[in-house]
MOPAC internal coordinates of N, CA, C and O (Angstrom, degrees):
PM7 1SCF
backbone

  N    0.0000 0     0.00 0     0.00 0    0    0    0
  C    1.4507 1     0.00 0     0.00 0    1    0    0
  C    1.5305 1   109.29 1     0.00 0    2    1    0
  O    1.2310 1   109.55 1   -46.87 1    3    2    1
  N    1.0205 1   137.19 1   133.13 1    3    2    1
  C    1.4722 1   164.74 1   157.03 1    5    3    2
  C    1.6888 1   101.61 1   -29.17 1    6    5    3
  O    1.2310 1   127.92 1   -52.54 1    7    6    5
  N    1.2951 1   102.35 1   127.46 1    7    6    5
  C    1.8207 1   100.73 1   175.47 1    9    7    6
  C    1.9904 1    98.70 1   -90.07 1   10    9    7
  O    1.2310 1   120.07 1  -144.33 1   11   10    9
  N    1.2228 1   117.47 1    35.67 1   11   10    9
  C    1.8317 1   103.41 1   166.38 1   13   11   10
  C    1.1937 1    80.86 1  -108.39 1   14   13   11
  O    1.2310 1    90.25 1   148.10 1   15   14   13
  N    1.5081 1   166.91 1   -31.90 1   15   14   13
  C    1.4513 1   143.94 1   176.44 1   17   15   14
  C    1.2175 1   125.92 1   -33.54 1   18   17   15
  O    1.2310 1   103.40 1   -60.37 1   19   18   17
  N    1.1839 1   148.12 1   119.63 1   19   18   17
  C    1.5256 1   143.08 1  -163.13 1   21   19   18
  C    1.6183 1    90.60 1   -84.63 1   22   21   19
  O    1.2310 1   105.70 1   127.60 1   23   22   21
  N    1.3353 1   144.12 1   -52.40 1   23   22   21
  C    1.2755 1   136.24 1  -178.28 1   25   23   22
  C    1.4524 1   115.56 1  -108.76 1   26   25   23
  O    1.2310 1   107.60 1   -61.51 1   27   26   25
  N    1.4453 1   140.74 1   118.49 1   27   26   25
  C    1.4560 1   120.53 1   161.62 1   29   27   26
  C    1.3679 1   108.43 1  -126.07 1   30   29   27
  O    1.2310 1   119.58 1   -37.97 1   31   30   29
  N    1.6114 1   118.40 1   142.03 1   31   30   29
  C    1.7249 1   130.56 1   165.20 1   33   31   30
  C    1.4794 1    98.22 1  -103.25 1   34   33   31
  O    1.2310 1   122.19 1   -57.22 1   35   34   33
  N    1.0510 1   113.42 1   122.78 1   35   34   33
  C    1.8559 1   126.14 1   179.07 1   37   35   34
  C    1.6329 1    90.16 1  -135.32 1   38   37   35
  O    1.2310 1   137.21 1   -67.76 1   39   38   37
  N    1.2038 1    84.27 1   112.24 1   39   38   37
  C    1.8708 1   121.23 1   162.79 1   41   39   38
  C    1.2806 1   110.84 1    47.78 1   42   41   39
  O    1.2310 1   116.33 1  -119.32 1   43   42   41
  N    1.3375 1   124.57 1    60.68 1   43   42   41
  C    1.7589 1   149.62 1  -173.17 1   45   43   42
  C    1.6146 1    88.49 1   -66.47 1   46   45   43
  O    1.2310 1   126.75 1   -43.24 1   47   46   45
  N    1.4038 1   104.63 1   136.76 1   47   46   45
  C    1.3553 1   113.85 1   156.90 1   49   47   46
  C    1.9684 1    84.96 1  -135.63 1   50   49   47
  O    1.2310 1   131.25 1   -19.26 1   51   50   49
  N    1.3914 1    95.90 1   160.74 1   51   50   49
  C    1.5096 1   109.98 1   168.61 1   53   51   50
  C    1.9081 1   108.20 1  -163.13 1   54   53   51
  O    1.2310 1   124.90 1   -34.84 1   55   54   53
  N    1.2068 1   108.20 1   145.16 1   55   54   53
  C    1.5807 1   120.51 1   166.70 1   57   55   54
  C    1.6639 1   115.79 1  -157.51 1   58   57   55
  O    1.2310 1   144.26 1   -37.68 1   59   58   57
  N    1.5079 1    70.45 1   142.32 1   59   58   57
  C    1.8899 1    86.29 1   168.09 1   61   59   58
  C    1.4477 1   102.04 1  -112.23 1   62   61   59
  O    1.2310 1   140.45 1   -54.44 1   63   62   61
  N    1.8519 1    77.93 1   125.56 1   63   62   61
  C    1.8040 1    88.89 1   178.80 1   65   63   62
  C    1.6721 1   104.14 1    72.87 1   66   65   63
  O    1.2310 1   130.56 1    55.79 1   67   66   65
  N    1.6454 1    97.24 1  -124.21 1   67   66   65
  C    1.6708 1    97.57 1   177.88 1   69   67   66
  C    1.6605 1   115.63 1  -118.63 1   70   69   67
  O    1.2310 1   129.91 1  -157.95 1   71   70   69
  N    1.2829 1    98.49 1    22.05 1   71   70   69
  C    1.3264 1   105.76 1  -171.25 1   73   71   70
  C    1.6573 1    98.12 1  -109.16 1   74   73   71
  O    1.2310 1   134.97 1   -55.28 1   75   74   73
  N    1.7354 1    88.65 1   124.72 1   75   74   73
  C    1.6380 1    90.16 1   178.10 1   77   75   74
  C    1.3096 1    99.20 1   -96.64 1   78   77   75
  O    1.2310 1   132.32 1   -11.61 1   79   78   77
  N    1.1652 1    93.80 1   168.39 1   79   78   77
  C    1.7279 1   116.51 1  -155.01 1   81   79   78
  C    1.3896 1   106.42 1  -144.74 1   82   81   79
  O    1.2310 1   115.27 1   109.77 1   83   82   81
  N    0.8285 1   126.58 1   -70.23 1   83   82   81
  C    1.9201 1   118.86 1   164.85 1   85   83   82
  C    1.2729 1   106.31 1   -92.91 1   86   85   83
  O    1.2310 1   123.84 1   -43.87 1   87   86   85
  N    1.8005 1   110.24 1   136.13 1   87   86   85
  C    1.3520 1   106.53 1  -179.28 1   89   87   86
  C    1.8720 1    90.20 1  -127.80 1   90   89   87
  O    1.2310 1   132.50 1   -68.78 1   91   90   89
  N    1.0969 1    93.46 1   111.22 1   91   90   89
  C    1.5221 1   104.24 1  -170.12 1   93   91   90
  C    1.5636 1   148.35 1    19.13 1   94   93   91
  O    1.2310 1   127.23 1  -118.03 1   95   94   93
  N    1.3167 1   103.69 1    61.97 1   95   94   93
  C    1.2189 1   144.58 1  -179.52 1   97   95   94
  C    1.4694 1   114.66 1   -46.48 1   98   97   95
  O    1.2310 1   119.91 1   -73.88 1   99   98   97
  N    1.3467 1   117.78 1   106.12 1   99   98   97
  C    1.9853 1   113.21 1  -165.43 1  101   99   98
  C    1.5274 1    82.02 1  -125.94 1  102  101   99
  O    1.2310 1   122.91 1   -24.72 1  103  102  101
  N    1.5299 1   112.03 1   155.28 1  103  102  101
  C    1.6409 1   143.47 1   178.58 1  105  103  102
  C    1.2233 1    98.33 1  -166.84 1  106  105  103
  O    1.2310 1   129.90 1   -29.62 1  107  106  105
  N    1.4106 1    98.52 1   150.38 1  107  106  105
  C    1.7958 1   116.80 1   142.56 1  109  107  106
  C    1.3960 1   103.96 1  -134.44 1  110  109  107
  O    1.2310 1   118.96 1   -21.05 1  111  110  109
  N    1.6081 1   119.58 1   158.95 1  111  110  109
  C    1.3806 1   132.95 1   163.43 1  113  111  110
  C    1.6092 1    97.93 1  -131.56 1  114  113  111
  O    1.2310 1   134.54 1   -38.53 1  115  114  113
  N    1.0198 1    89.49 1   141.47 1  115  114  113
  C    1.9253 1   107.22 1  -176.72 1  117  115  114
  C    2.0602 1    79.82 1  -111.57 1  118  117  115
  O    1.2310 1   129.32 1   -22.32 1  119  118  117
  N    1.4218 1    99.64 1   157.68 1  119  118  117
  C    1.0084 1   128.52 1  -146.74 1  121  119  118
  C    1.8319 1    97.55 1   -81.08 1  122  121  119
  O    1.2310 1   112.97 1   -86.57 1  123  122  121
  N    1.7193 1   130.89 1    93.43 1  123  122  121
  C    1.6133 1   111.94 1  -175.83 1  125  123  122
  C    1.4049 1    86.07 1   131.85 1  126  125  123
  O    1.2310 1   115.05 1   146.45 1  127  126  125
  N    1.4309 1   126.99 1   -33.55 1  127  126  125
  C    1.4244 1   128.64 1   168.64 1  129  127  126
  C    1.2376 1   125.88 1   -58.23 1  130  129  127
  O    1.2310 1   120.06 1   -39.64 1  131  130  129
  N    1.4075 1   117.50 1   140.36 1  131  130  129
  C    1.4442 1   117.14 1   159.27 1  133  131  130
  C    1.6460 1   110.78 1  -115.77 1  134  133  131
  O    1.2310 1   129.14 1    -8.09 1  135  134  133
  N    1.5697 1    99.99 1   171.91 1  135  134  133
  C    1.6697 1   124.68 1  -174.53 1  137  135  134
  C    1.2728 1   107.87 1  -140.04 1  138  137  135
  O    1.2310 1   122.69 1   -47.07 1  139  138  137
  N    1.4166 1   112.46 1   132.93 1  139  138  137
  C    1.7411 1   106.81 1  -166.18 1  141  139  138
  C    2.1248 1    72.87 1  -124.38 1  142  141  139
  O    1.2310 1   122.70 1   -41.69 1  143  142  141
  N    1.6029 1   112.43 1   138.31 1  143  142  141
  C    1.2286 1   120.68 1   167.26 1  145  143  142
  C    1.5991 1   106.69 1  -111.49 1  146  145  143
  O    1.2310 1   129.24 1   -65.54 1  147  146  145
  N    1.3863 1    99.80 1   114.46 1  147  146  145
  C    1.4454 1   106.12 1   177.05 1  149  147  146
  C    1.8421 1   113.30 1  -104.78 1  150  149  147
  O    1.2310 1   111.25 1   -17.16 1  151  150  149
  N    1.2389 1   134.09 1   162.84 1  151  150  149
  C    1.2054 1   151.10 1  -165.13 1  153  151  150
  C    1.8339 1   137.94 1   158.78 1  154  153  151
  O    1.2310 1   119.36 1   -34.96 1  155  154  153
  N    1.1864 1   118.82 1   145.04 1  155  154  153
  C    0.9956 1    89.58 1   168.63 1  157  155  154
  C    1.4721 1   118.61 1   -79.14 1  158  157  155
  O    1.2310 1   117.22 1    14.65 1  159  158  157
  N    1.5038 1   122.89 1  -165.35 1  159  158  157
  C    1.2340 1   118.14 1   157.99 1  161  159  158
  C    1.5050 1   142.40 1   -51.85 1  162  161  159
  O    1.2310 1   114.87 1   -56.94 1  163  162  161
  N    1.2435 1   127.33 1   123.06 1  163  162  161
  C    1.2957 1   123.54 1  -150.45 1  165  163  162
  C    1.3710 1   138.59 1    67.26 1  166  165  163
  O    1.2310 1   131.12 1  -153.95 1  167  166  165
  N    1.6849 1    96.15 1    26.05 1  167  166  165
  C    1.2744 1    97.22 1   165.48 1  169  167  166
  C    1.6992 1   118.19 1   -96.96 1  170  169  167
  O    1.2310 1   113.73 1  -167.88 1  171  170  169
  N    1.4223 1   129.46 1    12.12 1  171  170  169
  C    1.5626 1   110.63 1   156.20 1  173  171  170
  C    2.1256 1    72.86 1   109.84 1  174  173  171
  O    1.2310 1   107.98 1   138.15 1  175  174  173
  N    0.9668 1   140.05 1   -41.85 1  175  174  173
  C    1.6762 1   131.97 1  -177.32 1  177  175  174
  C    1.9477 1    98.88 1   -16.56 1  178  177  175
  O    1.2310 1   129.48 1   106.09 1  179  178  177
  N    1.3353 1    99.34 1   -73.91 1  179  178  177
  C    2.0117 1   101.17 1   177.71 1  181  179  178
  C    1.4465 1   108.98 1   -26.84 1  182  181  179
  O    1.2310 1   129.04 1    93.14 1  183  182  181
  N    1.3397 1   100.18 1   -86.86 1  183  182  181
  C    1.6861 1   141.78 1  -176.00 1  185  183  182
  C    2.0300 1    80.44 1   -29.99 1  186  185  183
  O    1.2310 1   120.05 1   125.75 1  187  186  185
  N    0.7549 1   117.50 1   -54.25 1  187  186  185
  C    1.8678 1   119.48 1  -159.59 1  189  187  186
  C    1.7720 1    89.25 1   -61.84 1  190  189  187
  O    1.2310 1   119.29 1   112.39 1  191  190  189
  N    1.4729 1   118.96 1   -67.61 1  191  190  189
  C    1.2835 1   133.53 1   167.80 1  193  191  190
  C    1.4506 1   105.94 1   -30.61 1  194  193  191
  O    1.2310 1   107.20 1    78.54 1  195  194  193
  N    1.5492 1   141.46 1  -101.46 1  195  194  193
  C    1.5316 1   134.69 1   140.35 1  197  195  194
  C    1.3589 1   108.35 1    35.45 1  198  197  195
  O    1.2310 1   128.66 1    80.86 1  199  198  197
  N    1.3306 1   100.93 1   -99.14 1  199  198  197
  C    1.5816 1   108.74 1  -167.32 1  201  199  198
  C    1.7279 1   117.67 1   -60.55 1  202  201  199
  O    1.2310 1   121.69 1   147.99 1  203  202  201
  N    1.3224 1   114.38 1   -32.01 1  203  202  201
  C    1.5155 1   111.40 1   156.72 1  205  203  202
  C    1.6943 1   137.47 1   -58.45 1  206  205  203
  O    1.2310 1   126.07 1   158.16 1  207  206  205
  N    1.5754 1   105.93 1   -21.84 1  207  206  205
  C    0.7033 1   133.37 1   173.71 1  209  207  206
  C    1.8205 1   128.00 1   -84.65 1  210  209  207
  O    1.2310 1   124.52 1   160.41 1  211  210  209
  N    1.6546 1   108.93 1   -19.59 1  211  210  209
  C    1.0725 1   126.68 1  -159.09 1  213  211  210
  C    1.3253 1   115.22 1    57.32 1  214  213  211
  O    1.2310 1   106.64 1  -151.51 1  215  214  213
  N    1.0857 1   142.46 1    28.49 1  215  214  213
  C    1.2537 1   136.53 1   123.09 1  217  215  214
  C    1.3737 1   140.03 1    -6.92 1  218  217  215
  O    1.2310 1   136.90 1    99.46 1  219  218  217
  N    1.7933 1    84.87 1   -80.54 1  219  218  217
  C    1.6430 1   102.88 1   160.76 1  221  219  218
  C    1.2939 1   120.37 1  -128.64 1  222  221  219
  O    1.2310 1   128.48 1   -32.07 1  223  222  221
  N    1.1578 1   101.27 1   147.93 1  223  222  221
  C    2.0189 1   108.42 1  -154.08 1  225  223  222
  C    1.5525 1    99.77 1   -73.23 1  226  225  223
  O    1.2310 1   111.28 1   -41.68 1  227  226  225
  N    1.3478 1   134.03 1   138.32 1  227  226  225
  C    1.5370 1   127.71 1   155.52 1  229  227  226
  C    1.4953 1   106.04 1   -65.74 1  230  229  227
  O    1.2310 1   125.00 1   -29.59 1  231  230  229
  N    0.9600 1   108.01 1   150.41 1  231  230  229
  C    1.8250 1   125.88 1   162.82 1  233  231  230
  C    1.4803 1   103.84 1   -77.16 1  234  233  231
  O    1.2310 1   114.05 1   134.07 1  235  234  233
  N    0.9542 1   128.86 1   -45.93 1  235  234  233
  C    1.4049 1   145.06 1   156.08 1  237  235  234
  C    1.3200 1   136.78 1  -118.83 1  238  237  235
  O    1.2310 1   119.99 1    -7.09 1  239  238  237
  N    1.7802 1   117.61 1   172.91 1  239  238  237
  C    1.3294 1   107.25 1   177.01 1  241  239  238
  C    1.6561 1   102.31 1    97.74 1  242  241  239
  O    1.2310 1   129.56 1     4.62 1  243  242  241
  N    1.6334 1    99.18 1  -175.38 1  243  242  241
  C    1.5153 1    78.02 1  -174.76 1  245  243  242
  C    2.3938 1    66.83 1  -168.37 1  246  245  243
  O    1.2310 1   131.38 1   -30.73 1  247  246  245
  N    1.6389 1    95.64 1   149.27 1  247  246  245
  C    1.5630 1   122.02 1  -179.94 1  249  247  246
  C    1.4138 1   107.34 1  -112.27 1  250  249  247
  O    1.2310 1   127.22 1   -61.10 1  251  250  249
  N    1.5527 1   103.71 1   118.90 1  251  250  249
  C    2.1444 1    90.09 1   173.72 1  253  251  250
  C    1.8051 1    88.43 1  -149.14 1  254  253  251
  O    1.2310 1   141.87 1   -31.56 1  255  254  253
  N    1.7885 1    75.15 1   148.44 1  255  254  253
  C    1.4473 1    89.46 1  -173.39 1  257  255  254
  C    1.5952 1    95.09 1  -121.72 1  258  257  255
  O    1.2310 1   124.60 1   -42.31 1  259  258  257
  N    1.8820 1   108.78 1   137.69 1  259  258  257
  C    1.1701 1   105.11 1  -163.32 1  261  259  258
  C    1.5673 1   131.96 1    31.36 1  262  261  259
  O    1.2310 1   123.85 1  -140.05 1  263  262  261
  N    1.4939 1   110.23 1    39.95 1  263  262  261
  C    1.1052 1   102.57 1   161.71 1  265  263  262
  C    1.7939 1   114.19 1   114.04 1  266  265  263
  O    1.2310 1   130.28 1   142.54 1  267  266  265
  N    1.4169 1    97.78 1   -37.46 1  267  266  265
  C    1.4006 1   133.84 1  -177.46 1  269  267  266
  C    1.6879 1   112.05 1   -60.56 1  270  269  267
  O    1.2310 1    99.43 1   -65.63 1  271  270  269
  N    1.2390 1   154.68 1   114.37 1  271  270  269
  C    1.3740 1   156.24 1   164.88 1  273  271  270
  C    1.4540 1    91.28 1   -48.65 1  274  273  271
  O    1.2310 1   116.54 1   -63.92 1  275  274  273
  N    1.3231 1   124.18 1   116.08 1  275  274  273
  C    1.6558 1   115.82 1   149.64 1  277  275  274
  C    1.4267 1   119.76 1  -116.90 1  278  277  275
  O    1.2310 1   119.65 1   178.60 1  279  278  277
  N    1.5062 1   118.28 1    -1.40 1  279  278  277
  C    1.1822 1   134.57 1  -176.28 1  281  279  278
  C    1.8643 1   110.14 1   -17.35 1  282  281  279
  O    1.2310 1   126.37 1   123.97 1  283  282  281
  N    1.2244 1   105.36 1   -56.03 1  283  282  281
  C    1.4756 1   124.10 1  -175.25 1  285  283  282
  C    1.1805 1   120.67 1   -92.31 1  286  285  283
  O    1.2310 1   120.83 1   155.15 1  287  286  285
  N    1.2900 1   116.03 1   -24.85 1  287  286  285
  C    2.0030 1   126.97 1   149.35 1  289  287  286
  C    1.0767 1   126.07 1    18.69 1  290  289  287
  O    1.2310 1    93.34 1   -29.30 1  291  290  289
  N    0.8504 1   163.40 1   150.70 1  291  290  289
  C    1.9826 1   169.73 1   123.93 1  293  291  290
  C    1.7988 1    94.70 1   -51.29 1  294  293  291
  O    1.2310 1   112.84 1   -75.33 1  295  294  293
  N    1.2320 1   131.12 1   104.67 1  295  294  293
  C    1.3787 1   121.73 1   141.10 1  297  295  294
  C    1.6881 1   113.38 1    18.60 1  298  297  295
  O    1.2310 1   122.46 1    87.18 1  299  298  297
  N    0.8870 1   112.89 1   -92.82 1  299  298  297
  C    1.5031 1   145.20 1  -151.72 1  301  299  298
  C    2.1753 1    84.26 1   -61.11 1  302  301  299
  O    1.2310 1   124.75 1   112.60 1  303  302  301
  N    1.3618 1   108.49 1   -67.40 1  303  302  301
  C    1.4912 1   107.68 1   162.10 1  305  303  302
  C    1.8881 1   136.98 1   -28.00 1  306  305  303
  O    1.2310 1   133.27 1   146.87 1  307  306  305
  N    1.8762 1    91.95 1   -33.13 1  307  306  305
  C    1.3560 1    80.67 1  -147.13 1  309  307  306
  C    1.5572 1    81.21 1   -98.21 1  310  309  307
  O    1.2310 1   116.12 1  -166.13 1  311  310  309
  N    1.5878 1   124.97 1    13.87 1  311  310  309
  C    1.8557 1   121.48 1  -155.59 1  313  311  310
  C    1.5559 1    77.15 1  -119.85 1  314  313  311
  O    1.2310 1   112.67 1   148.02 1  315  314  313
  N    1.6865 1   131.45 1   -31.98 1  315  314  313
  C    1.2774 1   115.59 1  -176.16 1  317  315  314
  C    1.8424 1   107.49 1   -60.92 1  318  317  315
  O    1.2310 1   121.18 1   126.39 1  319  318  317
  N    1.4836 1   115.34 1   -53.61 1  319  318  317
  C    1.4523 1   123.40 1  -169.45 1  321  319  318
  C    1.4650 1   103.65 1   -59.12 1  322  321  319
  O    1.2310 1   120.10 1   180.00 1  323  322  321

């Protein structure tokens, strides 16, 4: 993925416990864009939010904002960038 994207998720995995929950989840947003996440319940939409957020850690994959690796981020880090 291209570092002019203001947000990208490249190949998200996530689980609670042993239950996977994102099974490799890729986006970009270029900067003025929106993303509407649709699902029913329990489809991983939160959990996607979470793990972008550092919330909850991916097992894999990797989170960058503008360009930036935040995958491993502090919360509080990844809302300043």
């Amino acid at each position: 993925m291209s570092t002019d994207h203001f947000l990208q998720a490249q190949d998200l995995h996530a689980h609670y416990g042993q239950s996977h929950i994102l099974h490799g989840i890729s986006f970009a947003l270029r900067r003025g864009e929106a993303m509407g996440l649709l699902g029913r319940n329990g489809m991983g939409k939160t959990t996607l939010i979470k793990t972008m957020l550092g919330l909850v850690r991916p097992r894999q994959g990797a989170v960058r904002v503008r360009g930036v690796d935040m995958t491993h981020a502090a919360p509080h880090a990844i809302a300043r960038q």
